[in-house]
C-alpha angles and dihedrals in degrees: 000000000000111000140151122258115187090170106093095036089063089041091053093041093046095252106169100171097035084176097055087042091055086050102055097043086061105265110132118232103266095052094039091051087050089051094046091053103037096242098121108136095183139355146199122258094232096047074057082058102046091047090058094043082049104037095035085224127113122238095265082077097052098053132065136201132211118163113236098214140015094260089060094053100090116161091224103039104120092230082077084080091072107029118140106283100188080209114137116207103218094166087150094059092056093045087047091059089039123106116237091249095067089034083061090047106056086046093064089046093051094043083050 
């Protein structure tokens, strides 16, 4: 079943109020409510759009991919690019723990 899971991107990106996030960026309640809760159905190309503008992802982050049987469930389907991990990017809870040396450190390495 192909659907779409927000959750980990707002949780990457620090996103503490998904809902008021969707808002402002233009989504209206409903839809933003949907979004929040991953129970969107069906969506709009260019909401598609607006998530990964938002967002800076691609499509491939926003949805997710778990197969419904066992037939479906090859090793090299594509889909299994972007099959349901269940893997949590706490990358702020590492650098929080981290000394300002290494912090240093990795900055150099990402600016390079």
């Amino acid at each position: 079943m192909l659907q779409i899971n927000l959750n980990r991107l707002f949780k990457a990106r620090g996103i503490e109020q998904p809902y008021k996030f969707l808002v402002k960026q233009g989504f209206v309640s409903f839809m933003a409510h949907k979004l929040k809760n991953n129970k969107v159905q069906q969506i709009r190309v260019d909401h598609i759009e607006k998530l990964c503008v938002a967002l800076n992802c691609t499509p491939n982050d926003i949805f997710e991919w778990s197969p419904n049987d066992l037939l479906d469930d090859r090793q090299n389907h594509p889909l299994q690019k972007i099959r349901s991990k269940n893997k949590k990017i706490e990358l702020h809870k590492l650098l929080a723990n981290m000394s300002l040396e290494k912090l240093e450190e990795m900055e150099q390495m990402l600016n390079s």
